[in-house]
N, C-alpha and C positions, 0 to 999 in steps of 0.2 A: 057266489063268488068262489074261483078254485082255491084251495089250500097248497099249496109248497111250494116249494121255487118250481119256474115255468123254464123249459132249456129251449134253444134253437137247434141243438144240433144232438142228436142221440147219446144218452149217456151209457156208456160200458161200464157196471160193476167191475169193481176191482177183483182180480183174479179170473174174469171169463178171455180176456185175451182182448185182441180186436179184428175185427173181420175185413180183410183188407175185399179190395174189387173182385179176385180171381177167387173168392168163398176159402180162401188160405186163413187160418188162423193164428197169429201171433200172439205167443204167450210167454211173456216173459220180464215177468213178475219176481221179486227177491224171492220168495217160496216154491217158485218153478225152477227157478236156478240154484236153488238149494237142494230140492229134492232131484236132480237131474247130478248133484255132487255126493247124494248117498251114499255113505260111507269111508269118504275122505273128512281125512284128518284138517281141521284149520283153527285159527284164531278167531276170534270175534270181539270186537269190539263192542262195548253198550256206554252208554250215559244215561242218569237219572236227572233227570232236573227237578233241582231242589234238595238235595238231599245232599246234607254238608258231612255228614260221616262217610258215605263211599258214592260220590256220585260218577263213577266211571270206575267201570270194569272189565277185564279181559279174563276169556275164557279160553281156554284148550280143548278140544274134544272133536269127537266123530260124529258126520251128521248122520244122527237117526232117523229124523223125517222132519216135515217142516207144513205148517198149515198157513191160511191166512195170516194171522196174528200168531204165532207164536214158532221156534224150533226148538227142537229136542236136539240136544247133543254129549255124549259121555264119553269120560275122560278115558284113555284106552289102559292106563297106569292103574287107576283105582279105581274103575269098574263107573267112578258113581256120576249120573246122569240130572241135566239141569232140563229144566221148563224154562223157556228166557222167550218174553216177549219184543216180538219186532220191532212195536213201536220205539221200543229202547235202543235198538240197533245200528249202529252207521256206520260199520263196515268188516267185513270176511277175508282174511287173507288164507289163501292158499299156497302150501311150497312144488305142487304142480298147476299142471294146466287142468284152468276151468272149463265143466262141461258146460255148455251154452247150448238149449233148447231153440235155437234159432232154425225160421225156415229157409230151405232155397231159393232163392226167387230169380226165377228162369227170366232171359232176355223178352220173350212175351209179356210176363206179368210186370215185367218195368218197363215195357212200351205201355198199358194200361194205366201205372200209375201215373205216366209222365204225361199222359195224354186229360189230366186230371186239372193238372196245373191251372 
């Protein structure tokens, strides 16, 4: 008898992107879009749940770099730097325009996709 859930349709680990028809990669992922913002300054929002002494908090700081689960960001005033995990995360504001790792997709490769339907 197999062990684990059975899928019908391919599963994409989180963080490899997804392979559209034309072998085009889209990856864009909050950690791709973080790290694609390197170096700019933003807010970030977090919530804990559960925790009734500070369950939501905002930070300030510069992205340092950004992994799966977790970014690094430090404050550019006093130097000091937080570890803050994603899943705590729900939302980045920035006071410019966000970098977006998004691909081109050529009038061909959306004749392919449409032809999918």
């Amino acid at each position: 008898m197999p062990s684990g859930p059975a899928y019908s349709t391919p599963v994409v680990p989180m963080g490899t992107g997804q392979q559209l028809l034309t072998g085009v990669v889209e990856e864009s992922f909050i950690e791709n879009i973080l790290r694609f913002n390197k170096g700019k300054v933003g807010t970030f929002y977090f919530t804990y749940r559960g925790n009734t002494s500070w369950n939501a908090m905002v930070y300030q700081g510069r992205v340092e770099t950004a992994g799966r689960d977790h970014i690094i960001i430090s404050d550019p005033a006093s130097g000091k730097r937080y570890l803050l995990l994603m899943a705590n995360l729900d939302w980045v504001e920035f006071d410019d325009q966000i970098n977006y790792p998004h691909t081109e997709i050529t009038p061909a490769m959306q004749a392919a996709l449409d032809t999918t339907d």
